[in-house]
C-alpha positions in Angstrom: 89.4 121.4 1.3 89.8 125.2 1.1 92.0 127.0 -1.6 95.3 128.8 -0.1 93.8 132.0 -0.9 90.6 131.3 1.4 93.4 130.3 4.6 95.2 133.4 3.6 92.1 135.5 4.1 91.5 133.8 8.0 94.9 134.3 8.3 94.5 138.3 7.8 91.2 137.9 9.9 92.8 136.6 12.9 95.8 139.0 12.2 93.2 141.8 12.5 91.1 140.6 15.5 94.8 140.0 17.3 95.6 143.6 16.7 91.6 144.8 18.2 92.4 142.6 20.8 96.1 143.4 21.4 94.9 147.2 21.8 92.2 146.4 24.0 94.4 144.3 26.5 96.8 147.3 26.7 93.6 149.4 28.0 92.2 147.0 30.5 96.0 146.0 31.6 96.7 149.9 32.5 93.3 150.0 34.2 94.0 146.6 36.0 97.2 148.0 37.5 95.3 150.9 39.1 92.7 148.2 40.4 94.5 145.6 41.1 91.9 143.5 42.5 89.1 143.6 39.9 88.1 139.8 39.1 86.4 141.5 35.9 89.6 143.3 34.8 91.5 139.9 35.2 89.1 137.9 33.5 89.2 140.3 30.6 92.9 139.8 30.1 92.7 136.0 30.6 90.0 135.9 28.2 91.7 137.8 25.7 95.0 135.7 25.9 93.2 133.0 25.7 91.3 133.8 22.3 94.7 135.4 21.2 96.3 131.7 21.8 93.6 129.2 20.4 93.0 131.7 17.0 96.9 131.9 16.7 96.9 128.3 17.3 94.3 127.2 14.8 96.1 129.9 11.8 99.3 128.5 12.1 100.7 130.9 14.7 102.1 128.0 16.7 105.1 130.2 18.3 102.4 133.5 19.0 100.3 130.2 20.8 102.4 129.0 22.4 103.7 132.4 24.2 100.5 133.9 24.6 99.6 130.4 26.8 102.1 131.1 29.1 100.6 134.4 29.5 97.1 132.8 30.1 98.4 130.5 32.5 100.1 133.4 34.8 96.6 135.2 34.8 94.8 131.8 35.4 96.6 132.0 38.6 95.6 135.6 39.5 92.3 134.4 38.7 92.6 131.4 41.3 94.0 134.0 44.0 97.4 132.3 43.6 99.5 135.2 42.1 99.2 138.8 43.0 98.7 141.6 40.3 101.6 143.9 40.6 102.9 146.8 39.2 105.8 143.9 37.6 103.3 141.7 36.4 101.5 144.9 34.9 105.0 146.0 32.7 105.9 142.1 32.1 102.6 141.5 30.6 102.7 145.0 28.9 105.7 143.6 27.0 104.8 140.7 26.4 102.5 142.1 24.6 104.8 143.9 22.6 106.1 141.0 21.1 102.8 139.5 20.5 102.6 142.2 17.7 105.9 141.9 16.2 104.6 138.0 16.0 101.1 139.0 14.4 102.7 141.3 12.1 105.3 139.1 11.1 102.5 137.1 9.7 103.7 133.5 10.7 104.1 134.0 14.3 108.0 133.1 14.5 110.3 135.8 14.8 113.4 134.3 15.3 115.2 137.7 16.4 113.2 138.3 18.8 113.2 135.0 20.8 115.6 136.0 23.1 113.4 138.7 24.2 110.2 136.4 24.4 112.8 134.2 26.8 113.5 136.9 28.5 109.9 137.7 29.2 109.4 134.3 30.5 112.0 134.1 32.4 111.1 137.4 34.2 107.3 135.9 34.8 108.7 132.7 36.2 110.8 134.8 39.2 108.4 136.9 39.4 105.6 134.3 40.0 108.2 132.4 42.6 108.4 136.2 44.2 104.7 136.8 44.3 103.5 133.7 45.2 105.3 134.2 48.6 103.9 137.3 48.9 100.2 136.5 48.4 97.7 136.2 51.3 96.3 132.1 51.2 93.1 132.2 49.4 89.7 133.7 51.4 87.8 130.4 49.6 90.2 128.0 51.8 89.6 130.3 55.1 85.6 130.4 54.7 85.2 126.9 54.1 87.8 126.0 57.5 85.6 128.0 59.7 82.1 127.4 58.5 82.9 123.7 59.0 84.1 124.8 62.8 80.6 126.7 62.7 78.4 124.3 63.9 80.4 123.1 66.5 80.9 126.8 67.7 77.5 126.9 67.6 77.0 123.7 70.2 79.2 125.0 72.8 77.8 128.2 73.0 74.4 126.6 73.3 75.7 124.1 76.2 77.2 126.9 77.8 73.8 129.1 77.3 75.6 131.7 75.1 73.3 131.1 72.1 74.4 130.2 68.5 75.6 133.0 65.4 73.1 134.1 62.4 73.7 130.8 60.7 73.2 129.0 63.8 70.9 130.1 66.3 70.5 128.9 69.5 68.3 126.6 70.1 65.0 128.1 71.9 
C-alpha cells in the first residue's frame, strides 16, 4: 500500500497534467470554433476531457470527474455527427472549463460555491444540445449506406433499360 505522501505527490501530478491539459483545450477549442467541422479538432477535445475525467477520477477528483464526463459525452456526440459545434457550444465548453480549474486548484475537486455555476453550465448544455440537435443535418454515414444499398438495383434497371450501370456498377457488356 502506498504512504499518503506518495498519493499526495500523483495528486500534484495529475493537478499539473490537468492544468497542461486545461491550457491546451482552450487553444484547440478557439481553433475548433473557427473550424467547426474538423473531426481532428473534436477528437482533441474529447480526448482531453476524457483523460481530464478518468485521472480526476482515479486521484479522488470524483466531483471534477464527474463534470468533465458530461463534457465528454456532449463532444462524443459531435463526434457521432449528432450535435453541431457552435459558437454556444464553443463559450459553454470555454466555461466549463473555467470551473474545471477552480476544481483542480481547489485540490479535492469539490468546490461547493461554485456548484451552482457548474449547474448552470449543464443546464445551458442540455438546451443547447435539445436546440442543436434540431438543427443538425442527419448523419452522411446513414445517407451513403441507404443509397448504396439502392445501388445495385439502380444499376439493373438501367441495364434492362440499355442505359448502362454507374462506376460501382457497370453495365453489363
Amino acid at each position: 500500500m502506498a504512504k499518503d505522501g506518495s498519493i499526495d505527490q500523483f495528486r500534484r501530478g495529475f493537478q499539473e497534467e490537468a492544468r497542461e491539459l486545461l491550457v491546451e483545450l482552450e487553444m484547440v477549442l478557439l481553433q475548433l470554433n473557427e473550424r467547426r467541422e474538423d473531426g481532428e479538432l473534436v477528437g482533441r477535445v474529447f480526448r482531453a476531457l476524457h483523460t481530464i475525467k478518468g485521472s480526476g477520477s482515479m486521484f479522488g477528483f470524483d466531483e471534477l470527474a464527474a463534470f468533465a464526463h458530461k463534457l465528454e459525452n456532449a463532444f462524443d456526440e459531435v463526434r457521432k455527427g449528432r450535435l453541431a459545434v457552435t459558437p454556444e457550444l464553443v463559450d459553454l465548453t470555454l466555461s466549463a472549463l473555467d470551473q474545471i480549474r477552480e476544481m483542480v486548484e481547489e485540490g479535492e475537486g469539490e468546490t461547493a460555491e461554485d456548484g451552482g455555476a457548474r449547474a448552470e453550465i449543464l443546464a445551458n448544455y442540455a438546451r443547447s444540445r435539445e436546440a442543436l440537435r434540431k438543427r443538425t443535418p442527419a448523419q452522411p454515414g446513414k445517407r451513403q449506406s441507404r443509397s448504396r444499398k439502392r445501388e445495385p438495383e439502380r444499376c439493373q434497371k438501367r441495364a434492362r433499360n440499355g442505359r448502362g450501370g454507374s462506376a460501382l456498377h457497370p453495365a453489363p457488356s
